[in-house]
Structure formats: C-alpha cells, structure tokens
C-alpha positions as CSV (number, residue, x, y, z in Angstrom):
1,X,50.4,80.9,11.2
2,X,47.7,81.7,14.1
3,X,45.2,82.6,11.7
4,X,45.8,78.6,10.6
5,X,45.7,76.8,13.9
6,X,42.7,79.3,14.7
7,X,41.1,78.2,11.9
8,X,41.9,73.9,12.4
9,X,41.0,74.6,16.2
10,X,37.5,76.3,15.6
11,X,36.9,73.3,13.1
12,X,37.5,70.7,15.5
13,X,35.4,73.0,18.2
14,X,32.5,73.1,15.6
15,X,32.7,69.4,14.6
16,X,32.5,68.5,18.0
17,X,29.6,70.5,19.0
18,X,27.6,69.6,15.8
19,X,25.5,66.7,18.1
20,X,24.0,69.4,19.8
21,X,22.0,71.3,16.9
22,X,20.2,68.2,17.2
23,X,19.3,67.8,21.0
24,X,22.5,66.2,22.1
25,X,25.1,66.9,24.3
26,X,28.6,67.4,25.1
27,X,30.6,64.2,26.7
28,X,33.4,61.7,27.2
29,X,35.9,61.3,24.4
30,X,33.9,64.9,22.3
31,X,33.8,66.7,25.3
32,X,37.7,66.3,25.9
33,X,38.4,67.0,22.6
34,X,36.4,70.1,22.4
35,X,37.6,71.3,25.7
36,X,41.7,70.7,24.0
37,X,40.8,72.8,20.7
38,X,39.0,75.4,23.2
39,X,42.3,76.4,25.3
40,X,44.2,76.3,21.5
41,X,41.0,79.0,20.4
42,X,41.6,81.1,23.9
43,X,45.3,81.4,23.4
44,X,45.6,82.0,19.7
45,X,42.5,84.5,19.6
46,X,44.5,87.1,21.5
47,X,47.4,86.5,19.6
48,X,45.8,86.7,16.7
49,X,44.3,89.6,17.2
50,X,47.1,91.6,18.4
51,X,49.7,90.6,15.4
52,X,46.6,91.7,13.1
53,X,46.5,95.2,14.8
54,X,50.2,95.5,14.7
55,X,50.5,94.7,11.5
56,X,47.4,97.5,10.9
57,X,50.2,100.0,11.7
58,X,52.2,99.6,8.6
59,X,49.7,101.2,5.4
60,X,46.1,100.1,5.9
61,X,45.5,97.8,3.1
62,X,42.6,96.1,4.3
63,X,39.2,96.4,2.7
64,X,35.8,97.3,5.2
65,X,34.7,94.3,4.7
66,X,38.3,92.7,5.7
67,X,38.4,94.7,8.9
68,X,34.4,93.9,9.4
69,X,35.4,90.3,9.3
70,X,37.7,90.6,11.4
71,X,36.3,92.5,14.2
72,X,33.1,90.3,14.0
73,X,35.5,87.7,15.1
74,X,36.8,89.6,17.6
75,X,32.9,89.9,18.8
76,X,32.0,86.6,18.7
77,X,35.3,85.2,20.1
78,X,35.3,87.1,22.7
79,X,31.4,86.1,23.8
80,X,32.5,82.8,23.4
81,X,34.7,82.9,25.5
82,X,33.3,84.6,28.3
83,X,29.7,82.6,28.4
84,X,31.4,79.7,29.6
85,X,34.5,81.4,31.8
86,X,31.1,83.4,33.4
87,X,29.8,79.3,33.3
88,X,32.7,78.4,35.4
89,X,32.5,81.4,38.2
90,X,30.4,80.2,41.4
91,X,28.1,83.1,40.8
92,X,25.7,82.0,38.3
93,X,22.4,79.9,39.2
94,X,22.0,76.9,37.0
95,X,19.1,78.3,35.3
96,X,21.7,81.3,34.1
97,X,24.4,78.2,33.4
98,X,22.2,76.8,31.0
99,X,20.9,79.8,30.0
100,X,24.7,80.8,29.3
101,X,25.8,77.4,27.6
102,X,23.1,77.8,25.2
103,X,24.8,81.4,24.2
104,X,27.7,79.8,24.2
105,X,26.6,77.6,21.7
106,X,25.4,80.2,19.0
107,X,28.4,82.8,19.6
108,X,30.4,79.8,18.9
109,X,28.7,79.0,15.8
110,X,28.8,82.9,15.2
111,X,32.6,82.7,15.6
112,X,32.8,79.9,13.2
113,X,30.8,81.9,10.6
114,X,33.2,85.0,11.6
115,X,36.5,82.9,11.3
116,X,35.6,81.8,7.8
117,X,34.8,85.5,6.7
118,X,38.6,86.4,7.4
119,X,39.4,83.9,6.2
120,X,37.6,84.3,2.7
121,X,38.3,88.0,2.8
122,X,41.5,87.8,3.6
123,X,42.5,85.4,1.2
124,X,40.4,87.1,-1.4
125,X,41.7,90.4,-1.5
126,X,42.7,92.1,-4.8
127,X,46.4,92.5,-5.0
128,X,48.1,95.9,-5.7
129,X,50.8,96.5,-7.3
C-alpha cells in the first residue's frame, strides 16, 4: 500500500516539476501542490523502506536487480530529500541554494526513474512455486 501512494506521490512530484526541464520554475498553485506530494514522499519513503527490509527477513526471494532497484531508490530518495532540508537550514549561501535546488532537481528525476524500477521489478518477478 506505501509502495502505491509512493508511487501516485512521486508522479504528482514529477508532473509538477516538469516546467522546469524547460527553464521554468516552481510557484503558486504547482508549487503548493508539489510541496503536499513532497511531505506524502518524506513520510512514506521511510516506511517504505523499513516494511521492505522487514519483510527481507522472511526467505530472500528478491532478484539483484529487485534489491538494486530498490536501494537505488533508497539513494536517490534520500538525496532528495536532503538537497532541499540542507536548502532550508540558514547555513547555505544562495549560490550553494541554487546550486542545491538544481541537485534537487535531478536526484528527484533519479528517484522517479528509481521508483519505477521497483516498481517494474517488483511486479515483474517470476513466480515460484
């Protein structure tokens, strides 16, 4: 059920951010909307993850490229995430904040990649008997 809403949520997060491959940017009504399906993404990622790995405890019967999939997810989730929480932090000049919204950008568009990879491997795998 997370691996759904993940899934829905990064889609919204990716249509929503499609304006900037082509030199626009984030605001009003897109920017709201992305910023709702981004706390859905930060929640469920960690959840996600962890019934994944608990369910990893019963006989592995996930493929390498299953388990790839999923820890490239993992990767890129989790560098999405942080680029803009770093973003947020009174630390950063603004020449590192754009610097780190533009990483943002591609580790989401990573994730996206990543989140269809489980998916596809996940609902792809042969089934034994």
């Amino acid at each position: 059920m997370s691996l759904l809403v993940l899934v829905i949520a990064t889609g919204a997060l990716v249509a929503t951010a499609l304006p900037t491959l082509w030199g626009g940017h984030l605001g009003g009504a897109m920017l709201r909307f992305h910023m709702m399906a981004s706390g859905a993404v930060v929640v469920l990622l960690p959840v996600y993850a962890i019934a994944r790995l608990l369910m990893r405890r019963q006989p592995a019967t996930e493929s390498a490229m299953e388990m790839g999939a999923f820890q490239t997810l993992l990767i890129f989730g989790i560098a999405t995430i942080a680029t803009m929480f770093v973003c947020m932090l009174p630390v950063a000049s603004t020449d590192t904040m754009h610097e780190l919204v533009e990483l943002h950008g591609w580790a989401g568009f990573a994730m996206a990649a990543a989140i269809a990879a489980v998916v596809y491997t996940t609902f792809t795998r042969e089934k034994t008997a």
